[in-house]
N, C-alpha and C positions, 0 to 999 in steps of 0.2 A: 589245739585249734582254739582262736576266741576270734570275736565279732568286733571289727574294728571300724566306724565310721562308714556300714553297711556291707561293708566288706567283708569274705572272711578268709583270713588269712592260716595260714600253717605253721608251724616252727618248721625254719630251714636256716640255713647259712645267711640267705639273705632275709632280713628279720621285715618288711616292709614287702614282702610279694607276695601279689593276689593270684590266692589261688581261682576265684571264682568269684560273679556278684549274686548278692545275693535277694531275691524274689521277694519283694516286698507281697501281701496278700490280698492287695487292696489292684494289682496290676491286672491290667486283660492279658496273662499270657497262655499258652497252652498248660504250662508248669503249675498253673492254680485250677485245673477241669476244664478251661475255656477249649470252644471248637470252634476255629476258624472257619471260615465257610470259606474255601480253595475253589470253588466252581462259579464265581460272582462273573455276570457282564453288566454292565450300566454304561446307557451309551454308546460313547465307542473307548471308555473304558473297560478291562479286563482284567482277572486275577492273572498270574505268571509265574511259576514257582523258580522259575530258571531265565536269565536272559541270551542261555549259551543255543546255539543254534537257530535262532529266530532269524525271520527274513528280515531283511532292510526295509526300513517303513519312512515314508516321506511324513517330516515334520507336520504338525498340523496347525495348520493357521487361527484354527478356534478357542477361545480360552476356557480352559476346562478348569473346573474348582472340582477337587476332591471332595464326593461328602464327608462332615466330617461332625461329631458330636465329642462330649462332655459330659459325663454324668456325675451324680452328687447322690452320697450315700442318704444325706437328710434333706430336709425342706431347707430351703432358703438357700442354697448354693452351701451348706455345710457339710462340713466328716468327708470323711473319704471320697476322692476324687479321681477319673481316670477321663483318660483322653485316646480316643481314636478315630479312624475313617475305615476301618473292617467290620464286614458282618458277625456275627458271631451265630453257630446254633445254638450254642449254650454258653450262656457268660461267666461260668464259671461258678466255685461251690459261695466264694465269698459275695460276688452280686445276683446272684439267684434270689428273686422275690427281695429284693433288698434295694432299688432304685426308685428315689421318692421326689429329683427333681432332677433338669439336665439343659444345658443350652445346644442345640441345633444350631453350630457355625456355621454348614452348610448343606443343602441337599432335604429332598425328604426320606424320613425315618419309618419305618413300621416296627413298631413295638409290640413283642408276641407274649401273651400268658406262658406258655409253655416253650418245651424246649423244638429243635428241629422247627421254627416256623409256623406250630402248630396252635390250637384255640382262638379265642379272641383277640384281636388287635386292633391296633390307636396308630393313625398316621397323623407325624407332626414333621411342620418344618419349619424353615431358616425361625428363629427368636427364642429367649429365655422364658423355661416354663419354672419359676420358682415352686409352685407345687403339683410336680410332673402328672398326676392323675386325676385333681381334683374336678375338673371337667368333661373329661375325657373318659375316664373309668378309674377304678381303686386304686389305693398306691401299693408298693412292693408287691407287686405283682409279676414284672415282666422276667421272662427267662432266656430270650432270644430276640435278636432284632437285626433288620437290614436296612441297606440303605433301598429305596426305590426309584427313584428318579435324582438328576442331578440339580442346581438351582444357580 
């Protein structure tokens, strides 16, 4: 096996097939500790693990923006970056106590000390905080965070 163009691939016959992609450790995914928070409503948004079964729902006329954030391992929009619109209980082993600035694209945010929702917290929303704590409270502090309302 060798790493190819993030890829990693296997020897086989076919010398150019993925076996798998592979997990950068800078990603919100479960594969790096991150916990999704599956139980979310905002709104008249909801989480949905499955679309099989569900009732017929009439379109809705109102325009809804996903919350959705950006965060930045350093101050000033630098180092490692990730992008979502999911809560998280725990953001994982690599952004744990590691998030020191983020732009809020949309929705308000609560930003939690601890994991599972828990300690102190910071709500921010829609605009660029270059240095995510500085007024608000300390930086690389937070280990969990939700969205709270939509904007």
């Amino acid at each position: 096996m060798f790493l190819l163009d993030s890829t990693l691939y296997i020897c086989s016959n076919d010398e150019n097939a993925p076996l798998m992609r592979s997990i950068s450790k800078t990603e919100l995914s479960p594969d790096n500790g991150c916990i999704i928070d599956t139980k979310w409503t905002l709104g008249s948004l909801s989480y949905h693990a499955s679309a099989a079964g569900k009732v017929k729902v009439e379109p809705s006329k109102e325009i809804i923006r996903l919350p959705e954030i950006v965060l930045y391992d350093h101050a000033g929009f630098g180092g490692a970056y990730a992008r979502t619109n999911l809560s998280f209980h725990y953001i994982g082993d690599f952004w744990n106590d590691r998030i020191s600035c983020l732009i809020v694209v949309s929705g308000v945010w609560r930003f939690y000390r601890d994991d599972y929702y828990k300690g102190p917290y910071w709500d921010l929303g829609p605009g660029y905080y270059e240095s995510f704590f500085a007024e608000k409270g300390p930086d690389d502090t937070v280990s969990s965070f939700q969205a709270i309302a939509l904007t």
